[in-house]
N, C-alpha and C positions, 0 to 999 in steps of 0.2 A: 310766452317764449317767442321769439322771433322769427320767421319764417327766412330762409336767404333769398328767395324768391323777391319779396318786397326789398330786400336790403339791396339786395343787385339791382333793382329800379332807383332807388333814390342816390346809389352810387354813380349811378349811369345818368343822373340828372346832374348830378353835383358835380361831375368832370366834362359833359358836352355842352351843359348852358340852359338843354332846352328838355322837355317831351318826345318832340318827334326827332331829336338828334338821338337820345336813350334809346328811341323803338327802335332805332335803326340800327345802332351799335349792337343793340340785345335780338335782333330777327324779331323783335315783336309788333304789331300793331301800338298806335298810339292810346287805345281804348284800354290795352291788354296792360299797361303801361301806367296808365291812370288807375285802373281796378287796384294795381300792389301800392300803388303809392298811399290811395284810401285805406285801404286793408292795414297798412302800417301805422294809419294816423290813428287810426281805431285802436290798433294793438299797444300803442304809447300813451292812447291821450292825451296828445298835443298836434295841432294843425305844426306840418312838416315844409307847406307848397303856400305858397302867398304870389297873390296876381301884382306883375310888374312888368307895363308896356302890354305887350303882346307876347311877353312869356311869362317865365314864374321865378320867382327869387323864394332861395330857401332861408327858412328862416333860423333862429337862433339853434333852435332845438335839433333843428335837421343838419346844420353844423357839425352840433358835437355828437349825433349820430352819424354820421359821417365817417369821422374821424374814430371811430370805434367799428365802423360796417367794413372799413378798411381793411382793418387786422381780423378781422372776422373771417371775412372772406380771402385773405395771403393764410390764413390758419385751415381754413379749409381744403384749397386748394392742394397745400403743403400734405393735408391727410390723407387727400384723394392720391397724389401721388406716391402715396407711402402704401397707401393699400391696392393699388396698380402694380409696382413691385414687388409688394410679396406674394399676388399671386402669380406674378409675370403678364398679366397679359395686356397685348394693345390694341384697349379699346377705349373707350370715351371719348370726346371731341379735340382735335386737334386741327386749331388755328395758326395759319403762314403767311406769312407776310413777307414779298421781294419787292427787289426797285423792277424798274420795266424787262430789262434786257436778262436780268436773271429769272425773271417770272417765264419769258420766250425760252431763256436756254436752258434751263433747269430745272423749271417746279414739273411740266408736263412729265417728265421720264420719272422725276420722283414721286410725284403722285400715283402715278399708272404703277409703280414700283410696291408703293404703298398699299393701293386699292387691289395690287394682284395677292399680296402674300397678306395682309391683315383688314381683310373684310366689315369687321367690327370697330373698324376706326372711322368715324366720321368727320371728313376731310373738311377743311375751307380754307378759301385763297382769296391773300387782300393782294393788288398792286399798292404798293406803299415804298415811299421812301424813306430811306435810315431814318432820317431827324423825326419823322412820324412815327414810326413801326419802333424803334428802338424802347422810346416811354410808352408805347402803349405795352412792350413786353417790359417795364418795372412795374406797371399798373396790374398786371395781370389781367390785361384784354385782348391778349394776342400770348401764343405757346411758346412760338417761335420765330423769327425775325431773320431773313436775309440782308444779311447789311455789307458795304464796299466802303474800303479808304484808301489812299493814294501812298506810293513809295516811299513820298515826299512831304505826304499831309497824312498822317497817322490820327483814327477818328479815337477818341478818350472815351473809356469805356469804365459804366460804376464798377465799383467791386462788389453789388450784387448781381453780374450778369456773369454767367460763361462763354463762353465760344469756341467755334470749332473751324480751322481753316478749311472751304473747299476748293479754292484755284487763285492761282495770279492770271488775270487776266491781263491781255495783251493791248493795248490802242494801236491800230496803224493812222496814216495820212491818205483823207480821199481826197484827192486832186482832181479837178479839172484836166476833161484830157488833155486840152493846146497849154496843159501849164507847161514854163520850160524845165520844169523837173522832172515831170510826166512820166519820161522814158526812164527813168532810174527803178533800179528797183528798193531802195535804201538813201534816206538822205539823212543830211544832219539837223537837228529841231533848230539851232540856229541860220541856217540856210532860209527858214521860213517862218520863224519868230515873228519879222512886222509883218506878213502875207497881211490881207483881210481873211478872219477865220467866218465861219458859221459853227456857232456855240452855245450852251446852255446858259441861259437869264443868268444874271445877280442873281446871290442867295441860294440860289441851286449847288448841289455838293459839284458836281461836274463843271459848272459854269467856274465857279470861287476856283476850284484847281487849277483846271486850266489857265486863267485869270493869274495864278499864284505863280507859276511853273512859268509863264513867259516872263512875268517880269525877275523872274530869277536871274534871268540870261539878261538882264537889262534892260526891255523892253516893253513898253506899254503895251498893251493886247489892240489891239483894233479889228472887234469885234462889231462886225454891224448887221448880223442878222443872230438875233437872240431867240434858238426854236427850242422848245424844249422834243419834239421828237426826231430820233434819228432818221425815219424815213422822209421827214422834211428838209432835215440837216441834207442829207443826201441830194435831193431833188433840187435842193438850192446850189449847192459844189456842181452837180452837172450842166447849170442853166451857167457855171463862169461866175457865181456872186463872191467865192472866195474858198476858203479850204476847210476841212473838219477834223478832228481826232476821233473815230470811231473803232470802238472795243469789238472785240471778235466775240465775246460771248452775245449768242442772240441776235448776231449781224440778220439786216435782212439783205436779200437780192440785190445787187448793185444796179444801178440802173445805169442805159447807155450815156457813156459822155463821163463816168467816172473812172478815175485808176489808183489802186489803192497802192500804196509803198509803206516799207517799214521804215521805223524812223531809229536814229540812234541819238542818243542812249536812250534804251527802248521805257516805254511809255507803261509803268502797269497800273495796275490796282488790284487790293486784294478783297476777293470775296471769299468771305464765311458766314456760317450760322452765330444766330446769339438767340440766348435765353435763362430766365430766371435762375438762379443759382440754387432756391426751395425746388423747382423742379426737375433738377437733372435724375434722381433715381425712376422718373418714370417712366416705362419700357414703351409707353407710345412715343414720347420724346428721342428715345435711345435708337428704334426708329426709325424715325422721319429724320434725324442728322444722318445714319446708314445708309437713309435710299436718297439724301443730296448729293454725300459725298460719292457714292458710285455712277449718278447721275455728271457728276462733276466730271470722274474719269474718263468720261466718252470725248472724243474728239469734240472739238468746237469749230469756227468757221473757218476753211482756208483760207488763205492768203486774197488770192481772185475769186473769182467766180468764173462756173466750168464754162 
């Protein structure tokens, strides 16, 4: 009979490429990693791991155990959380996953939320973004998943995921103080459409919207500093390199030289929870969405800074 121990190593090899990408996904060492993997060949009898390059290509056999360790372990899972609910309690491991700014303004109150009332839960926190954290919650390597999509650009979601809203989030404009809009407290996104912005790369969900949302109004973006962090976004608007769209969830400290306005029609996005559909009856789940969304209802950042 099969151990899940080994199964969940060769599964962790067959979805990251390598060994030490497995240890790492699984908290194990690469030894600890290799032992289930031998352990499994012995139990099948048949080599599962064959040397290619400087890693391992699996082979036929490890394939179509694979493809069965799959449903093996979505089967498992699904039982753990069947037997978590009937006795109500929440405990076992529960893994989260947000992008940056909801990780700053959300996960600390809900964790601490978490670690005050259900002791027995053992927490873990990825920074991850959607397009990352979302397949790793249909894989079943992650619980739970903070994900955001745009007013305008709606993120498609399987119909084996659920979700739960916890806030629209707001974007203002950080200007440059000597901009000449500066002194406004509200402008219009077409007033500033060709500005030069500071903005999130290609291929980033932030970067592609914004990207999407100027040329709606007709115009080409001309973006020419490509940061992926806000506090750099920021640094760069106050030295005069151009302007930013930055969300109030997670704002940090405005630095001198900056002034932030709201913009009309106002800029949001919506953040919620997503996770497995086999997993919603389990009461650490039911949970960890509870202490988001109250998390959620606390104020977020003002407008300025005091």
């Amino acid at each position: 009979m099969f151990e899940l121990g080994p199964l969940r190593a060769l599964h962790a090899v067959a979805r990251t490429g390598s060994i030490h990408a497995a240890a790492q996904a699984l908290h194990l060492t690469n030894s600890a990693v290799s032992q289930r993997l031998t352990k499994l060949e012995r139990d099948v009898g048949q080599v599962l791991l064959e040397r290619h390059g400087r890693g391992v290509r699996l082979t036929d056999a490890a394939r179509l155990l694979v493809d069965h360790a799959e449903q093996i372990l979505s089967l498992v899972d699904t039982a753990q959380a069947a037997l978590e609910h009937h006795r109500g309690a929440v405990t076992g491991r529960m893994s989260i996953a947000a992008f940056a700014t909801a990780g700053r303004g959300l996960l600390p109150r809900a964790l601490a939320d978490l670690r005050e009332h259900h002791p027995q839960l053992q927490l873990e926190f990825h920074e991850l973004e959607p397009d990352v954290s979302i397949p790793l919650v249909l894989r079943g390597d992650l619980d739970l998943a903070i994900a955001q999509d745009w007013f305008n650009v709606p993120l498609e979601l399987s119909a084996e995921v659920r979700r739960a809203g916890l806030l629209d989030d707001v974007l203002d404009l950080a200007l440059p103080a000597n901009h000449p809009l500066a002194d406004r407290t509200e402008v219009d996104i077409q007033e500033v459409a060709a500005d030069v912005w500071v903005s999130w790369p290609p291929g980033t969900i932030c970067g592609d919207w914004l990207r999407h949302t100027l040329r709606g109004y007709g115009v080409e973006p001309r973006v020419a500093h490509a940061v992926v962090e806000y506090p750099t976004q920021l640094a760069l608007v106050a030295a005069g390199f151009g302007i930013a769209a930055i969300p109030r969830l997670g704002r940090d400290p405005l630095p001198r030289g900056v002034t932030i306005v709201r913009v009309r029609p106002a800029l949001r996005r919506h953040v919620y929870a997503v996770w497995r559909a086999e997993s919603a009856h389990r009461p650490a789940l039911a949970a960890a969405v509870d202490a988001l969304q109250a998390a959620a209802d606390l104020p977020v950042a003002e407008l300025r800074p005091a």
